[in-house]
N, C-alpha and C positions, 0 to 999 in steps of 0.2 A: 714542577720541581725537577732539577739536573740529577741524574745519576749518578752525577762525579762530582765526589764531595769536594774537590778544590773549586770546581765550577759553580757550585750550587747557589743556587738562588731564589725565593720567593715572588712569585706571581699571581697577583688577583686578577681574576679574569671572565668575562658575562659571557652564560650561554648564548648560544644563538638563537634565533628565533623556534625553529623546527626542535630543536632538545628540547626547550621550556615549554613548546605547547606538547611534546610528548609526556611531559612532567607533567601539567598540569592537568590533560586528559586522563592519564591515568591516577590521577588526586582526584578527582572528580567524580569517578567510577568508583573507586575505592570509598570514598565518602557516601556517595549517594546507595552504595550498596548493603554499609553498614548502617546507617538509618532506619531503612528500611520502610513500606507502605506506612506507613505512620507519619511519614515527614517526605507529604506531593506538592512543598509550595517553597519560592525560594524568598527568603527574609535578611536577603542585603549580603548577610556573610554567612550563611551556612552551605550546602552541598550543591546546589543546583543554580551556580555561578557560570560565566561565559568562558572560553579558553583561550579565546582568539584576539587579538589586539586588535582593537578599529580604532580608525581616528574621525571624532566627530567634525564634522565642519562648524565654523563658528560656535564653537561651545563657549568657549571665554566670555563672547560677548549674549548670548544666549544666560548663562550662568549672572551677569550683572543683571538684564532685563526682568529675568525669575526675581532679584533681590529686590529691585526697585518694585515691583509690582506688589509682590507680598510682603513687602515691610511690615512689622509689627504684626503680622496676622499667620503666616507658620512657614516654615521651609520647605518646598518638595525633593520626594526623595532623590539621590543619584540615581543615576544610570545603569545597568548590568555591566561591568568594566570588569578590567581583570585587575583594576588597583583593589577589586574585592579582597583579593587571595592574601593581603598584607595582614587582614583581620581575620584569619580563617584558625580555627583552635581544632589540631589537627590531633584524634585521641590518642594517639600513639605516643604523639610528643608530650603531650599530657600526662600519661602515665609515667613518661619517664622520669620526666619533672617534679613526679611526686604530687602531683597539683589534684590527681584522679584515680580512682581507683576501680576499675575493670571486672565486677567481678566473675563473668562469665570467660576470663580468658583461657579456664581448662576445659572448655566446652569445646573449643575451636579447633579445629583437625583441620595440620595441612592435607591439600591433596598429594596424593602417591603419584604426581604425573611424571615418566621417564621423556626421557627423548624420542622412543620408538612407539609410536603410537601403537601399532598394530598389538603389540606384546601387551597394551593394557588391558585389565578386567573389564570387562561389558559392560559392570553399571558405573565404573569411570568414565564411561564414554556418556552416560547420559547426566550429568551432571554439570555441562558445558553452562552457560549464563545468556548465550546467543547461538542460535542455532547455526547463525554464518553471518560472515563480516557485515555484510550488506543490514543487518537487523541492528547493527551495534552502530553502521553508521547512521542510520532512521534515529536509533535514542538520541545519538549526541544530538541532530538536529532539535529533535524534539527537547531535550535540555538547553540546549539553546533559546528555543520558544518560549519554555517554562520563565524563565525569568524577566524574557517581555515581556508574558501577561503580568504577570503578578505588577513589572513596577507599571506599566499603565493602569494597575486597577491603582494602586497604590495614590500612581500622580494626577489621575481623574478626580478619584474622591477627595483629594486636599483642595483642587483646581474647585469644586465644588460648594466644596466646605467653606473655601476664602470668597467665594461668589456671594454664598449666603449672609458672610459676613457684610460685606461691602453692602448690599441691600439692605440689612437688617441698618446698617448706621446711618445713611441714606436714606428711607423706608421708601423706596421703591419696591414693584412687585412685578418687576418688568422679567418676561419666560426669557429673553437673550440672556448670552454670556454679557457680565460684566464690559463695559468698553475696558477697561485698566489690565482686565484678563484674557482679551479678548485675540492677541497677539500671540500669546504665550504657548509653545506649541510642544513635547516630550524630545527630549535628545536623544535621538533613536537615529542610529546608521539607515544607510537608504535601505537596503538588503528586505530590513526588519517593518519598513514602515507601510508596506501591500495598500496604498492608494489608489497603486496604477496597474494596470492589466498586466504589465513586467510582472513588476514587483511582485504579483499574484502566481504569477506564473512560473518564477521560480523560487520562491517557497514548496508549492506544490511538486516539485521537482527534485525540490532536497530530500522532502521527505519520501516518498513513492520510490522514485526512479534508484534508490539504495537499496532497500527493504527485500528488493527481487530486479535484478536485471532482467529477467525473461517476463516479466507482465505484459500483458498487452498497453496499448494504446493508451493515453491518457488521453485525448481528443474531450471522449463526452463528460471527463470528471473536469478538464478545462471550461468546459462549455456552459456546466450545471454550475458552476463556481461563478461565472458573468452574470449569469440569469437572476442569481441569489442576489448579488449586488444590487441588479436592476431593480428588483423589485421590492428595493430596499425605497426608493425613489417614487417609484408605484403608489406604497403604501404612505409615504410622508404628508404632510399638511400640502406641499406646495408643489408645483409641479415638476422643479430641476432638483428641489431640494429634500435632504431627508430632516430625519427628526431630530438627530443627534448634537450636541450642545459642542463640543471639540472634538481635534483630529485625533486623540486618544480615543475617545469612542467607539469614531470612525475605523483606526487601529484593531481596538480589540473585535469589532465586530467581521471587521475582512477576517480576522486570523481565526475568529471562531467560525469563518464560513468555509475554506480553506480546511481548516484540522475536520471538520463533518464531513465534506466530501472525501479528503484522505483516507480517513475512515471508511464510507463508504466503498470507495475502491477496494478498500485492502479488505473489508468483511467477504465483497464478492470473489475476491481471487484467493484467499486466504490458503495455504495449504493445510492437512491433515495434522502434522508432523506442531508445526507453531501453534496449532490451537491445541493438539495434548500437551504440547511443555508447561501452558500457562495453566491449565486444568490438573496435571499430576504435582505442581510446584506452585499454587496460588500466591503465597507471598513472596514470590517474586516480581509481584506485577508492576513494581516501581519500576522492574527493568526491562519494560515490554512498551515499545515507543506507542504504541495504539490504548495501553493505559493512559500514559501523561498527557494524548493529544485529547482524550475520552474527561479528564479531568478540566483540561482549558475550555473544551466544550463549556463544561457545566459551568465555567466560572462566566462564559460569556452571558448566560441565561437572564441571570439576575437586571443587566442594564437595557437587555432586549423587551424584557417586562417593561423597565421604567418608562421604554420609549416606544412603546406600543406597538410594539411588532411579534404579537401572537402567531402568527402564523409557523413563521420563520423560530422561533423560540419553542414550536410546539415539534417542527420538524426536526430540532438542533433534540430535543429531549426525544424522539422515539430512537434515534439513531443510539445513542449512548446507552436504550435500553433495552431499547429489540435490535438493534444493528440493521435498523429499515428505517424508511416513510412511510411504507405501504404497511400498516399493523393491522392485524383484525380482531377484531373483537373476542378470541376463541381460548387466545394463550399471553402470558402475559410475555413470552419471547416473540411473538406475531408467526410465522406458519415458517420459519426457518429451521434447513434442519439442527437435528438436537445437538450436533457438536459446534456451531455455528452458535447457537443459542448461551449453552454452557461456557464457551470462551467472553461474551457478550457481559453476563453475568458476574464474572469474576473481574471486570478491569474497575470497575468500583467500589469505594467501601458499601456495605449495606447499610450506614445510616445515611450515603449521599446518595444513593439509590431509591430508598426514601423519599427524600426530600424532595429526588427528581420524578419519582411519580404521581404525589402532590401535584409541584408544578405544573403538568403536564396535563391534568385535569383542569387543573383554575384556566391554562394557556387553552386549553380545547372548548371549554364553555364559553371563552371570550371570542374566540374563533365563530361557534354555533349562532351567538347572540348578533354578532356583524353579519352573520349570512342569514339569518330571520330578517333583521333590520332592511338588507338589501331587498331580500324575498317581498318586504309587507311594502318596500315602495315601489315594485314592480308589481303590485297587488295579490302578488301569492301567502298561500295557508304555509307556515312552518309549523311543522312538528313539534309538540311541546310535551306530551306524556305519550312512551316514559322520553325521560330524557336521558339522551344517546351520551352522554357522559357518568350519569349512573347506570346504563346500561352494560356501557365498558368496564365500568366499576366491578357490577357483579359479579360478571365475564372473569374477573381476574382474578377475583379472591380464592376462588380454590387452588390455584397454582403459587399463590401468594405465600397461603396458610402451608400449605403441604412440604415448598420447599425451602422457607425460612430465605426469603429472597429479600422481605424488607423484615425491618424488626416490627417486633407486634406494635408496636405505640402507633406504626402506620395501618395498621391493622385493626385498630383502636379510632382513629382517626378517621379511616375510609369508611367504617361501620356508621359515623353521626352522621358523615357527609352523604350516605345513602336513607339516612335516617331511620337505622336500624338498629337492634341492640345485638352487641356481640352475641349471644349466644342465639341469634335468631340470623345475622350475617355467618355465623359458622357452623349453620347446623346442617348434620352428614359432614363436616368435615372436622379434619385432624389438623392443629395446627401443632409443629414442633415444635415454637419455643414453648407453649403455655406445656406440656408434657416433661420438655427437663427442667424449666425453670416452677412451676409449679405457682400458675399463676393463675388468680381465683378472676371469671370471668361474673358468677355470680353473686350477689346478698340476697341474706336469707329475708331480706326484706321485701313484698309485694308492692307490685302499682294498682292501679285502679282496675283492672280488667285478668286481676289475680294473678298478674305473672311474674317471676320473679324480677328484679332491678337488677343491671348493673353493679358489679360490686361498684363501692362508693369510699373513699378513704373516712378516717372521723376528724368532724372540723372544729375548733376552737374558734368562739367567732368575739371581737370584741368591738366596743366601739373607738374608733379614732378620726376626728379630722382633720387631715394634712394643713398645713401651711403653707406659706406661697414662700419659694427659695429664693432668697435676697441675690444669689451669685450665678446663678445660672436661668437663663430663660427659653422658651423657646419647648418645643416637642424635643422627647428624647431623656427632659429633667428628672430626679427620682421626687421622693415624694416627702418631705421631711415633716417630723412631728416634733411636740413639746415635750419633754419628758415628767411621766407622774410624780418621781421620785420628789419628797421633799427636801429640799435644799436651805431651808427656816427661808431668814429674812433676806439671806444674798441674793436679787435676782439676776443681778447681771451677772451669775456663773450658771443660772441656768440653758443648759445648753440645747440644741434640739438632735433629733437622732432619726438614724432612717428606717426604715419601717424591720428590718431586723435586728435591731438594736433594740427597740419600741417593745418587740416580741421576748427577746431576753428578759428585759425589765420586767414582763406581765406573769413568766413564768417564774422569775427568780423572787417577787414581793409575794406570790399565789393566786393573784387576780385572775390567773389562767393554772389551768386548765379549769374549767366550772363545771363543778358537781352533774351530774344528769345521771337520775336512776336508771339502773337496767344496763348500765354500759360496762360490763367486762373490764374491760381495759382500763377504765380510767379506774373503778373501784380497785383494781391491781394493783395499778400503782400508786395512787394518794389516800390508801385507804384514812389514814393515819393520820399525814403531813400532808400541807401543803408548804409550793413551794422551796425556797432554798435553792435553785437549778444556778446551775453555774454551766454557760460552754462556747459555743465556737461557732460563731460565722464560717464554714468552711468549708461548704457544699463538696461534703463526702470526703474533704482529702484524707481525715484521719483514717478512712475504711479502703482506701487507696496505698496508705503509708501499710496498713497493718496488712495488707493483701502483698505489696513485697518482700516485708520482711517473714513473711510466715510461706511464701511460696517461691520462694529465690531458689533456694534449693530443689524443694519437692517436683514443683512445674517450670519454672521458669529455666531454671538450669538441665531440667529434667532430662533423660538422651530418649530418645524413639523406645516408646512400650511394648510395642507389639514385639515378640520373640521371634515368632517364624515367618517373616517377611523375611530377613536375613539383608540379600543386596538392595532390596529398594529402601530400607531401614539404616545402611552408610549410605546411599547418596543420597539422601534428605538430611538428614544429617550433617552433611559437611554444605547442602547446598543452605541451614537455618542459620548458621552462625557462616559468615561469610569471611570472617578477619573476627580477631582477637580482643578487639576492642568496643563491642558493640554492647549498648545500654538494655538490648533485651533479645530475644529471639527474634525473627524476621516475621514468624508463622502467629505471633503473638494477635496482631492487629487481623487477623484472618478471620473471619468469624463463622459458628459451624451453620450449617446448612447443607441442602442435597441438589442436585444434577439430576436431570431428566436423562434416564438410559433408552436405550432400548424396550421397543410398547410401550409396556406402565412399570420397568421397574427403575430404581433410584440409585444414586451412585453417590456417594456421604463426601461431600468435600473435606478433603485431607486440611482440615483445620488445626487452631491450638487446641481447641477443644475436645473436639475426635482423636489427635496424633497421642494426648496423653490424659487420655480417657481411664484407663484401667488404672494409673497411679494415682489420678482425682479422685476415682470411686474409693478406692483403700484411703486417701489420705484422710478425705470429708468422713468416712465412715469410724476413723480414730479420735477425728475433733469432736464429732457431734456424741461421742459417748466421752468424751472428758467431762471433770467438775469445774467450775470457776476458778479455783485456785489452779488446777492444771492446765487450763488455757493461759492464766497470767504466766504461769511459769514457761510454759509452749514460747512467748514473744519474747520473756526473758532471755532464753535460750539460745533462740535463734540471732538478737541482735550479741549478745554474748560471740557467738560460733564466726559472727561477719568481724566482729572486734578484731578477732585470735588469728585469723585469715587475714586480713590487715595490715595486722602488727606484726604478721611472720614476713613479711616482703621486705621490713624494713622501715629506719627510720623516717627516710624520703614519704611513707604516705601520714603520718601525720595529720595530714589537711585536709583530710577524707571530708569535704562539707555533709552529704548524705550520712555518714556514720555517724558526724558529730550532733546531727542533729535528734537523731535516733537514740544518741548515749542519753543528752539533755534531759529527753523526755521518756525514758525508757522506764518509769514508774508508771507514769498518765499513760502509755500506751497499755502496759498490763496492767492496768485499771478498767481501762477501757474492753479491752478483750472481756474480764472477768464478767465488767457488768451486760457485753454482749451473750455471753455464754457461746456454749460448743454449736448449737441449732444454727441462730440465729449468723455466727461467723461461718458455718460450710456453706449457711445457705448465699453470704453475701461474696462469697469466695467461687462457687459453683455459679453465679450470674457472671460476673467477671471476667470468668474464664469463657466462657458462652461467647461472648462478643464486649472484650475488652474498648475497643475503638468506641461503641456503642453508649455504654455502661457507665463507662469510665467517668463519664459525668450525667447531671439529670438527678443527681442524689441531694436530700432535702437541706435547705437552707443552715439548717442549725443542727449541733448535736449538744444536749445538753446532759447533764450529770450531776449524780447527788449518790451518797452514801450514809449509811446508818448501820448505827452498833445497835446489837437485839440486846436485851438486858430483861430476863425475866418476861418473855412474848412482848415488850414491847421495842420499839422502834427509837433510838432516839438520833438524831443529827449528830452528822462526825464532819468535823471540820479539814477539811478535803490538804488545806495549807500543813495543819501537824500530822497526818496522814500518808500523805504522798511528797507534797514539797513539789517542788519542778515551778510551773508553771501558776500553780496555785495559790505563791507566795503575793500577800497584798500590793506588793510595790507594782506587779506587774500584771493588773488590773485595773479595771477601769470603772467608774460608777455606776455601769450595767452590768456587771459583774462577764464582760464580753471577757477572752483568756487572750492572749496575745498568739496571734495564729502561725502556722507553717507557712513556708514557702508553698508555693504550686505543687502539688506532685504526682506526676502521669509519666508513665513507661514508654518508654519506643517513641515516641514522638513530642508533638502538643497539643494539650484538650480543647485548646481552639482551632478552628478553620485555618483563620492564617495566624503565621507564625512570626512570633515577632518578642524582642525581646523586654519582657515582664520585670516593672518595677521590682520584685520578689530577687531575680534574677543577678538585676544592677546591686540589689545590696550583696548578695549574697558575694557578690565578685568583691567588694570594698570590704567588708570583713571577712578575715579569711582567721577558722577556731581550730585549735589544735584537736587531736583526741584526747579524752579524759578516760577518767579511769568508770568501768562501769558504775553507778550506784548498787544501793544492795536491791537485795529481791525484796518486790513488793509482797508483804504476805495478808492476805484476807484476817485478819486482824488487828486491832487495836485495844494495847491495856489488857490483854488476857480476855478479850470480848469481841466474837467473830462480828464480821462486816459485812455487809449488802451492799451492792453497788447497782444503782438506778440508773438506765440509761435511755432518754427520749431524742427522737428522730423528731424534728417541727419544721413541714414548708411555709414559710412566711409569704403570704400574698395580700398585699392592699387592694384597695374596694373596685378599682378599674381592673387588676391583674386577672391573668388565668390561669386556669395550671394546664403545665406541658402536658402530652401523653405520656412520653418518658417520662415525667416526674411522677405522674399516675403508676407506672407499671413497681418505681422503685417503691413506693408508698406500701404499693400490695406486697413486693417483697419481703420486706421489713416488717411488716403488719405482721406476718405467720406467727413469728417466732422473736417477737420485740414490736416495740411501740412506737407509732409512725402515726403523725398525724398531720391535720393541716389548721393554723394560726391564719383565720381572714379579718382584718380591720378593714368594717365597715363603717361609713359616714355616718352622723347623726344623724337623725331627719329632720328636715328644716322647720321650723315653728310656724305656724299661719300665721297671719296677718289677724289682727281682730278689725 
């Protein structure tokens, strides 16, 4: 636009290339920063998108071939492109728009940085995000990577899926890729696609040779990086050939060989200075390229299994978890030193830690039984007791227990798999979580050699057998049943239900829970009544929902507790909330646990849980002496205070989804709290906070509910609809008396692995509800006659199902201080033959 207003004129005009990828590198960062460890995977349009323009060769015609192939059977995804960024819902502009509402944005402290570096405070200086450029250009690379694994896992497993399909209609059982898919190859720039000894070679280049200009040599991480390929060939069925079904495969598995050795390199030269920033600042670790390459590791695992290359998948998991090959049996970091160890520890979550130590045993047994096999045809004796994969087992659980490295349910887990009983795998040891979480290893009940069991959740067992599902076939089906309910003479509305639906139904007519003398528990609660349960399919969200709303303030907004740290207390601080806009703390998804120091003493990772430990202990120590009614009123309150906060910004936020969903049901939730009481909600608030990532799912299938007005010592049923209202009203139920449930609702990221967007979601975007006015306060009364409010936890599992360990650990939780049980429908048993 001209200066001179007789001149003036309007001009639209495109940046150039270098601005817009400045722009959009810095969007990217910005996004990915506010996220935070909670959200390691890129799902089409969110943060960890590409910045760079490529042009793919024949995509056009690439794009018709995909159509014609899979016709009628499902679309693969796009490609990582930067036509992502046209979909990309940026919070900032979000909030402007009135569309969302932020509520952590007074948490957020610009930094004080002047011009004159030297003039700054000390602990401004350690608050930097990259210790030097070279590390920030490793991320980008490494964000780069990130979204080619994901969309080749993505376009593998559809490529797979339409395989099966084609067979299934066909009924061939042929192991080749389909001839129809057989062509079909991912639209991936050459750069991206490490086929070729290049292409391998600078990848490895991108990433390394930023990270530290002064490293030495890459020579032998080039050289271990061919070897790995080769004996990829080695190990195959055939002699030229490997195992793997497509060049996706083929793809993810170069890049998972590649980001290991990376890794390797970088554990061995690693300096002092980068392994404290990730150790004094853990959630940060989304911005620590040796995290995200440590994450595609693992994602490669799972297809290295499929395709029988233990070896190589056993050495992709010690590296991600000791930062070696070479592990000994002694530690579960392997014999590195402790600050090597402690950085190693922190670039995963603790349940994908987990998961990957699992692995790592199943991949090592399959390993031992190939080299017996080999051994017994060259006529040699193999080793079989003990066996060196429970031996390692052993080996590890004291460092396990001690420093809360996996969560217990793996600890739980490893104990059968040695076939041992917890309290006989952990005895002379300490483990942490079972001490803050308060988690019962024993029942007072005996085995046969008088010793105590295993605690054991209490089970409901009934009879049910499945039906065969007219629409779906095939492994993977659920298991559908007929329902008991009479429906007189109409059969064609009798409908069928799946096996938590089935559960409802046995709890809400009284067929369930069944009398059994001596049980506490059950005589607690039905002393009286059976029956009447009304609740929710909804594996934990409401205890998720009421865990926001009652801790927004106290924790989640919370500032640094500790008093006399002084400057390490601002630069944590400014480094949890990164930008203005962010759905939770970064430090949230952190989960507490300890570091090996120096000798034998310990170093408490600066967690959520640790960093606001003293306002936990006051807050849990004020709920668990409230009464039912001043818990109801506690949720009242606090959704009340989000209302008022809200509405003072202005008419634009209106459309607050999250609030409006919370006003809706803002009776049912202090209901809900009342019938939880003060115990049993610090105690599900105090797990929580423990390791939110972890927790945050694994909670039992059903929460059901029931109320009763006392009238002269007895009990009688209150009708929950003239009661409360909300949700309870008849229209908006169903003849299982199932309640029509929430959206999803998890903090900081999403409760699934990969992320992706949830039917829940798409509706929530198509209606969009204003805010309403609060309702009134629920009060524990009805008619001048106080109220009881009954609350059951029920995991539903049919006659093939197991239960998780995690779903074990929540059961115990719950069990203390409320009622948690488990619902199993088992099969008739067949009639004999006369």
């Amino acid at each position: 636009i001209s200066s001179d207003k007789d001149n003036s004129f309007i001009s639209c005009f495109r940046l150039r290339e270098e601005p817009l990828l400045a722009l959009r590198r810095t969007c990217r960062l910005m996004l990915c920063a506010g996220e935070g460890p909670g959200s390691m995977r890129w799902s089409g349009a969110n943060s960890w998108m590409t910045v760079v323009e490529r042009e793919e060769s024949g995509s056009a015609e690439k794009i018709m071939e995909e159509r014609k192939a899979l016709k009628g059977i499902c679309k693969l995804p796009e490609p990582p492109t930067t036509s992502a960024w046209n979909q990309v819902s940026f919070p900032g502009l979000q909030h402007r728009m009135g569309i969302d509402f932020f509520h952590f944005s007074e948490n957020y402290s610009r930094c004080p940085v002047g011009n004159n570096r030297s003039q700054m405070p000390v602990y401004l200086k350690s608050i930097e995000l990259f210790n030097n450029r070279g590390l920030f250009l490793s991320w980008e690379a490494a964000a780069e990577l990130r979204g080619v694994v994901d969309y080749l896992n993505e376009w593998n497993r559809l490529i797979l899926y339409s395989d099966r399909k084609l067979k299934s209609a066909g009924g061939t059982k042929d192991l080749q890729l389909s001839p129809r898919l057989d062509n079909l190859e991912p639209r991936l720039w050459d750069s991206f696609r490490v086929l070729s000894t290049v292409d391998r070679r600078e990848l490895c280049t991108l990433l390394l040779h930023r990270c530290d200009e002064n490293q030495p040599s890459m020579t032998d991480t080039l050289e271990r990086i061919e070897e790995s390929i080769i004996s990829l060939h080695l190990e195959s069925s055939g002699e030229n050939e490997d195992s793997f079904l497509t060049d996706a495969e083929r793809m993810i598995c170069s890049i998972g060989i590649v980001c290991q050795q990376v890794l390797l390199h970088r554990f061995e030269y690693i300096s002092v200075i980068d392994i404290q920033s990730l150790v004094k600042r853990p959630w940060l670790r989304h911005l620590h390229f040796e995290s995200v390459l440590a994450y595609i590791v693992w994602d490669c695992i799972d297809l290295l299994e499929k395709r029988k290359y233990h070896k190589l998948a056993s050495q992709m998991l010690e590296t991600i978890l000791f930062g070696s090959t070479d592990v000994t049996s002694t530690s579960i970091c392997g014999d590195h030193q402790k600050d090597l160890r402690n950085f190693v520890q922190l670039l995963l979550s603790r349940r994908v830690r987990g998961k990957a130590f699992v692995r790592l045993l199943i991949d090592k047994k399959h390993c031992i039984q190939q080299k017996n096999k080999d051994m017994k045809k060259r006529g040699k004796k193999s080793q079989t007791k003990p066996h060196p994969v429970d031996s390692f087992t052993t080996s590890n659980l004291p460092d396990i227990a001690s420093t809360g490295a996996l969560p217990f349910s793996f600890i739980r887990k490893l104990s059968r798999r040695i076939k041992l009983s917890l309290t006989q795998a952990l005895a002379n040891l300490c483990s942490l979580e079972v001490l803050e979480l308060g988690i019962r290893l024993e029942s007072q009940e005996v085995d046969k050699s008088r010793r105590k069991k295993d605690w054991e959740p209490i089970i409901d067992s009934s009879i049910a057998n499945s039906i065969s599902h007219e629409t779906r076939t095939g492994s993977g089906k659920r298991c559908a049943y007929v329902s008991s309910e009479d429906n007189g003479d109409n059969l064609e509305h009798t409908r069928s239900l799946n096996v938590e639906e089935l559960a409802i139904e046995e709890y809400a007519s009284g067929r369930l829970p069944v009398e059994a003398s001596g049980d506490s528990h059950l005589n607690d609660i039905c002393v009286q009544h059976i029956g009447g349960w009304k609740g929710w399919h909804g594996e934990g969200v409401h205890v998720r929902a009421l865990y926001r709303i009652l801790c927004t303030n106290v924790l989640l907004g919370c500032r640094f507790d500790d008093e006399n740290v002084g400057d390490l207390a601002r630069c944590e601080e400014l480094t949890t909330f990164l930008h203005a806009y962010q759905t939770a703390p970064l430090d949230l998804h952190v989960a507490h646990g300890v570091l090996k120091g120096e000798k034998l003493s310990t170093v408490t990772i600066r967690s959520f849980y640790e960093r606001r430990r003293k306002c936990l202990d006051q807050f849990l120590s004020n709920v668990q002496a409230m009464s039912p009614q001043d818990v109801s009123d506690l949720v009242y309150d606090s959704i009340l205070g989000r209302m008022n906060a809200v509405k003072a910004t202005g008419k634009r936020m209106i459309n607050n989804q999250l609030l409006c969903r919370d006003l809706k049901e803002t009776r049912t939730l202090s209901m809900l709290a009342a019938g939880f009481g003060g115990k049993l909600i610090s105690t599900m608030i105090r797990t929580l906070t423990y390791d939110y990532r972890h927790y945050g799912a694994g909670l039992p299938d059903l929460l059901l509910v029931r109320a009763f007005t006392e009238e002269e010592s007895l009990k009688v049923p209150l009708d929950l609809s003239k009661w409360v209202g909300e949700v309870f009203h008849e229209h908006l139920m169903n003849n299982a008396s199932i309640l029509i449930d929430r959206d999803e609702e998890f903090i900081g990221g999403s409760i699934h692995e990969k992320q992706k967007l949830s039917p829940g979601i798409e509706k929530q975007q198509k209606t969009q509800d204003s805010i309403i006015n609060i309702p009134e306060r629920l009060m524990l009364s009805y008619e001048n006659k106080s109220v009881d409010v009954q609350c059951l936890f029920v995991e539903v599992k049919s006659a093939n199902d197991k239960l998780d360990e995690r779903q074990e650990d929540w059961l115990n939780v719950l069990d203390r201080f409320g009622h948690a049980r488990i619902c199993k429908f088992n099969n008739a048993p067949k009639k004999k033959k006369k």
